[in-house]
DSSP file (Angstrom, degrees, kcal/mol; ACC not computed):
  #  RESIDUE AA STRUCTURE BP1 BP2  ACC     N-H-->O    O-->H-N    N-H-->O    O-->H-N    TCO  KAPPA ALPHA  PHI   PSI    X-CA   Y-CA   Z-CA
    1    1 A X              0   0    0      0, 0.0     2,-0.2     0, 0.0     5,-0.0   0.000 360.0 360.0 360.0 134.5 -100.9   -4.0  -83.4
    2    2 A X     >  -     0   0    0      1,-0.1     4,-1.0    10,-0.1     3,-0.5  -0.597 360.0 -98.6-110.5-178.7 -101.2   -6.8  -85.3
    3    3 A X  H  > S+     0   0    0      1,-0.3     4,-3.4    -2,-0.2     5,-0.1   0.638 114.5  62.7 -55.9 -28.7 -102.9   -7.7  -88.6
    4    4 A X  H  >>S+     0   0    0      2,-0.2     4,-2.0     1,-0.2     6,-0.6   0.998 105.8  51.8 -50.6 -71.7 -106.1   -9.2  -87.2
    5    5 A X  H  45S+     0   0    0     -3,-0.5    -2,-0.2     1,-0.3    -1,-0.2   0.845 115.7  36.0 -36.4 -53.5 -106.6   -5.7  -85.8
    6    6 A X  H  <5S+     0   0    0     -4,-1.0    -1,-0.3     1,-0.2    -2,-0.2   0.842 114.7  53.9 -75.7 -34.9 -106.1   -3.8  -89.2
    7    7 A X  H  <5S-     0   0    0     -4,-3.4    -2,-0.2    -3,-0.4    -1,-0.2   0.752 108.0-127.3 -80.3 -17.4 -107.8   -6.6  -91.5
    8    8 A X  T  <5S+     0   0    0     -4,-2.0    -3,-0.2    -5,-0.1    -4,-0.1   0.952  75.2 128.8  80.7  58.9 -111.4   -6.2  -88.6
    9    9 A X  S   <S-     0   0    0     -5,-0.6     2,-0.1     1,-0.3    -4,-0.1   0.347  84.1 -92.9 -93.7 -27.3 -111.0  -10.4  -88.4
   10   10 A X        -     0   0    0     -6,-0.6    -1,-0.3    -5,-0.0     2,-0.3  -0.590  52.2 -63.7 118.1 143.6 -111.0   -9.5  -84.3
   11   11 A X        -     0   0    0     -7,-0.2    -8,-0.0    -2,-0.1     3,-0.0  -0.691  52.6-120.4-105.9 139.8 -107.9   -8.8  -81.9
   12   12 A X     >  -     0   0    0     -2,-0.3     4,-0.9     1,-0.0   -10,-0.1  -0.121  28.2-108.7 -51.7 156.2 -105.2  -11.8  -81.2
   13   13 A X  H >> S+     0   0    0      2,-0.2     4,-3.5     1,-0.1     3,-0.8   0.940 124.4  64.1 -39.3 -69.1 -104.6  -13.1  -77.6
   14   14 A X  H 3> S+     0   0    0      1,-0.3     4,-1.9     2,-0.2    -1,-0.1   0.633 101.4  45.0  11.2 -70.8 -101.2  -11.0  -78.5
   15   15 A X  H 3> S+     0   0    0      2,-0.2     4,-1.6     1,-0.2    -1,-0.3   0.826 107.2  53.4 -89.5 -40.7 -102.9   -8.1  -78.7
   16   16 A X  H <X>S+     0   0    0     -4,-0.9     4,-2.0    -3,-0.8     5,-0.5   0.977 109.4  55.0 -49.6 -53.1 -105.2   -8.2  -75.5
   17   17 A X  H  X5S+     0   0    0     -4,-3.5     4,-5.3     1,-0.3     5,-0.2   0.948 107.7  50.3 -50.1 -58.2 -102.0   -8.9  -73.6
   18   18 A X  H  X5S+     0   0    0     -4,-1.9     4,-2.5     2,-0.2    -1,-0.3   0.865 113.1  39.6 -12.7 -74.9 -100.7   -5.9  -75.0
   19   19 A X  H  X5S+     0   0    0     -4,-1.6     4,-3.4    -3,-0.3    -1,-0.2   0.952 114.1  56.1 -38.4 -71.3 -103.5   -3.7  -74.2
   20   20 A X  H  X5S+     0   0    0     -4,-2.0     4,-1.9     1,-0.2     5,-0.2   0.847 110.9  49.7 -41.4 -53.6 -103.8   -5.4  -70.7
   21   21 A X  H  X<S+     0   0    0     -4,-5.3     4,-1.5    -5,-0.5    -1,-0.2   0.945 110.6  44.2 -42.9 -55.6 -100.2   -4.5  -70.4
   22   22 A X  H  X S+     0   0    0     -4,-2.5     4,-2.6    -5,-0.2     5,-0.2   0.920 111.7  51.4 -58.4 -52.0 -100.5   -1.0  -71.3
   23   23 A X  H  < S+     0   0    0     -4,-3.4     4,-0.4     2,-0.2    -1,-0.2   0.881 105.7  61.0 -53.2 -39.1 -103.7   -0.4  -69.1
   24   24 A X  H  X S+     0   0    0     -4,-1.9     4,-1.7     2,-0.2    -1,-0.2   0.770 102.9  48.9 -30.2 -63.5 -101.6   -1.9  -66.3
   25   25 A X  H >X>S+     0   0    0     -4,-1.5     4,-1.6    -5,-0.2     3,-0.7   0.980 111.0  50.8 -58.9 -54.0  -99.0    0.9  -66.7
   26   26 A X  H 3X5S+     0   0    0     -4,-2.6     4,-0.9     1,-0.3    -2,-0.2   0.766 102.5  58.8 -58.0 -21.1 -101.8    3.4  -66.6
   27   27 A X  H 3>5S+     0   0    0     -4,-0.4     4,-2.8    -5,-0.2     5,-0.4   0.870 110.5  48.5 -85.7 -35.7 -103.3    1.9  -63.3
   28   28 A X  H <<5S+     0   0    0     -4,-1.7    -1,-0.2    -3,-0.7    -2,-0.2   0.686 101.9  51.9-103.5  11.9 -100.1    2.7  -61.9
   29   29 A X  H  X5S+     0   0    0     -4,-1.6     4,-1.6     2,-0.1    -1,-0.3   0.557 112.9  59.7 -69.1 -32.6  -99.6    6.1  -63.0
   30   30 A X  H  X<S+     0   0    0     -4,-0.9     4,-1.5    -5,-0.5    -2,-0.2   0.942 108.4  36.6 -64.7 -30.5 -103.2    6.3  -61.3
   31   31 A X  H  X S+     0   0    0     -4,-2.8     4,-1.1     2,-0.2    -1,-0.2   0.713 109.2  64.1-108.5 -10.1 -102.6    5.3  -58.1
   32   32 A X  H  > S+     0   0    0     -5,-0.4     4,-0.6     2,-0.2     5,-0.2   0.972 108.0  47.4 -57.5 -66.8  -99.0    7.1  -58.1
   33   33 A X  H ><>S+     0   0    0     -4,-1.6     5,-2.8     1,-0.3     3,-1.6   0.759 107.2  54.7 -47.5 -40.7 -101.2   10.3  -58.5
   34   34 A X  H ><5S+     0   0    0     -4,-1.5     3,-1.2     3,-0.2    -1,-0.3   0.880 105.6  57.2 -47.1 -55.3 -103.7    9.1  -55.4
   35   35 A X  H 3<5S+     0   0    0     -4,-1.1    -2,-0.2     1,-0.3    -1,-0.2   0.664 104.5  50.7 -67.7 -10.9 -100.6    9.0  -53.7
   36   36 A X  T <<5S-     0   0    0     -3,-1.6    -1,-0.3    -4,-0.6    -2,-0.2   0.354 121.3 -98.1 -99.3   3.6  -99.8   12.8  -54.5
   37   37 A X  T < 5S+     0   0    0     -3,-1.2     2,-0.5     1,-0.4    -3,-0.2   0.460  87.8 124.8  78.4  17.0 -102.5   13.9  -53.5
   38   38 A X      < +     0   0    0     -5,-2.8    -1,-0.4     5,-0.0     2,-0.3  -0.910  37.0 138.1 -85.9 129.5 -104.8   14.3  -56.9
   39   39 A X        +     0   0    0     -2,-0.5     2,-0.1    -3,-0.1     3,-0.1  -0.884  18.0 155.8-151.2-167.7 -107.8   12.1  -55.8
   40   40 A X        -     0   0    0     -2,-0.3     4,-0.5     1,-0.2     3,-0.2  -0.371  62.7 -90.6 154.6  97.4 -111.5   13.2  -56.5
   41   41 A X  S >> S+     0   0    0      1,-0.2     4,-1.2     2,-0.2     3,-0.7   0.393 126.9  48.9  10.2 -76.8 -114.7   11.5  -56.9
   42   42 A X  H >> S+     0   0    0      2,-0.2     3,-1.2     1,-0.2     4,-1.0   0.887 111.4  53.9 -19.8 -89.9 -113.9   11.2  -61.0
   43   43 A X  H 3> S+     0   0    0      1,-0.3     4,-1.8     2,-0.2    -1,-0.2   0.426 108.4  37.8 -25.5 -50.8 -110.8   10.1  -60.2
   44   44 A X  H <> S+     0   0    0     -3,-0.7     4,-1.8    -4,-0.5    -1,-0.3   0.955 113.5  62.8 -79.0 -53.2 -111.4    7.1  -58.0
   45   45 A X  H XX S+     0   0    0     -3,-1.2     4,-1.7    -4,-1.2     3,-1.3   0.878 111.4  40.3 -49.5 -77.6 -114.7    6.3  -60.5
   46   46 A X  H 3X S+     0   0    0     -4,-1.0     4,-0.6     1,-0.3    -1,-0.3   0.806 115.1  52.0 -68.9 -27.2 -112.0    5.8  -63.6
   47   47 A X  H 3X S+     0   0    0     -4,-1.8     4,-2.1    -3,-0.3    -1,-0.3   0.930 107.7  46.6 -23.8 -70.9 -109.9    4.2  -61.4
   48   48 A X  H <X S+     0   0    0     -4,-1.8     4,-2.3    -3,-1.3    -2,-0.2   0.763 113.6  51.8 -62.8 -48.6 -112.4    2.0  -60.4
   49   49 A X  H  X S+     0   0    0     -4,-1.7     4,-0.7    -5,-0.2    -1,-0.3   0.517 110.3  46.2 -78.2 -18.5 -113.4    1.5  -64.2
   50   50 A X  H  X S+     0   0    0     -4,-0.6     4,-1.8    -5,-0.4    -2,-0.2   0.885 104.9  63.1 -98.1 -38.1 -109.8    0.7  -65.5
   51   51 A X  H  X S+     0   0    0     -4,-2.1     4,-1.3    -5,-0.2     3,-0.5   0.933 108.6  41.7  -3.1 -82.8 -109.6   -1.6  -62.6
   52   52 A X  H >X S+     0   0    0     -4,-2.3     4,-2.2     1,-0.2     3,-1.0   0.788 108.9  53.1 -49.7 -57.7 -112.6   -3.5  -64.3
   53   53 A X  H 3X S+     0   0    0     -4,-0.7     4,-2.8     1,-0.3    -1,-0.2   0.707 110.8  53.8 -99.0 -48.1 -111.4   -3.5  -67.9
   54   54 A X  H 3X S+     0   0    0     -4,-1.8     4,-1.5    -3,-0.5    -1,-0.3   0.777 107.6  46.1 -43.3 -51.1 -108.0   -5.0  -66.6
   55   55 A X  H <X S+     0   0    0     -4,-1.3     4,-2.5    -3,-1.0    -2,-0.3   0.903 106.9  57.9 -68.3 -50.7 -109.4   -7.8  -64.8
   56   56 A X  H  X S+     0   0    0     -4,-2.2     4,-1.3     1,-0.2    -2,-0.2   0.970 114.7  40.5 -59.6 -42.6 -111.9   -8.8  -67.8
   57   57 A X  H  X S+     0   0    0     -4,-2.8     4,-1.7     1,-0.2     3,-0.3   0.909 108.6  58.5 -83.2  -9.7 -108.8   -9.1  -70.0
   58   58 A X  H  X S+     0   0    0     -4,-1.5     4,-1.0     1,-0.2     5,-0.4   0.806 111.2  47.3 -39.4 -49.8 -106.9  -10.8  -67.2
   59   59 A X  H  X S+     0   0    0     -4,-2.5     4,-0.9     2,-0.2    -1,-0.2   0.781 109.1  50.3 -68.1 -31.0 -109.7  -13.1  -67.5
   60   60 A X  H  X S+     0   0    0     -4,-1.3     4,-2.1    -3,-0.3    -2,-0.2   0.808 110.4  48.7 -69.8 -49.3 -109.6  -13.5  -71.0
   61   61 A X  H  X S+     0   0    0     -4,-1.7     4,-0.8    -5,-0.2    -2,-0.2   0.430 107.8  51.5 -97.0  -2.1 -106.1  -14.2  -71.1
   62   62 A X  H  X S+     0   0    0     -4,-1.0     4,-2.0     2,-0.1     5,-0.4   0.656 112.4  51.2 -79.8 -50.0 -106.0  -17.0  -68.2
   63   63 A X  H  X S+     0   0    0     -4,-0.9     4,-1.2    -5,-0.4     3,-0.4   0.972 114.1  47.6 -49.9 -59.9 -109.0  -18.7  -70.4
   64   64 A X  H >X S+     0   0    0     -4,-2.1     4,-2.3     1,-0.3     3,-1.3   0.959 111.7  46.3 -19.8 -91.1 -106.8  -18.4  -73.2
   65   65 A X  H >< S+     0   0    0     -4,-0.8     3,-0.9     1,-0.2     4,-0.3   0.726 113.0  44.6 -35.0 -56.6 -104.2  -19.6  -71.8
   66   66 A X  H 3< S+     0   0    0     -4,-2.0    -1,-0.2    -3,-0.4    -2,-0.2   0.549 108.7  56.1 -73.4 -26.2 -105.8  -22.7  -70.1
   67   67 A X  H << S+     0   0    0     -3,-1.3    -1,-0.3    -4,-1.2    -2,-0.2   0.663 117.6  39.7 -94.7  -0.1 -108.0  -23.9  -73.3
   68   68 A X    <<        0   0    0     -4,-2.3    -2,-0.2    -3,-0.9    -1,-0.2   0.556 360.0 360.0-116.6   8.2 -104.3  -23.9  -75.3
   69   69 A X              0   0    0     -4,-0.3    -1,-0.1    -5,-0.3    -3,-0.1   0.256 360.0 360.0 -73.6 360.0 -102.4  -25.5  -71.9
């Protein structure tokens, strides 16, 4: 985590990538489990909702990227 984070200035590109990474992992621990047979309204719903959350920093970090290109 970097200092931005701890000082409340507001999270680095850095640190979204980060995140975005991590969440990334989580999506595919989700859809390992859908593949084991846990699935469940809920399930597919947070799914569906980490899905989103992924894509907006995916978005974030392609803007990024492209206004410092």
């Amino acid at each position: 985590m970097s200092m931005n984070l701890l000082c409340g200035s507001g999270p680095s590109i850095d640190d979204i990538r980060n995140v975005c990474e991590a969440l990334k992992s989580t999506r595919v621990d989700y859809v390992e489990a859908f593949a084991s047979g846990e699935d469940g309204p809920f399930a597919r719903q947070e799914l569906a909702q980490l899905q989103s959350v992924i894509m907006a920093f995916d978005a974030v970090i392609v803007e990024t990227d492209r206004s410092s290109a």
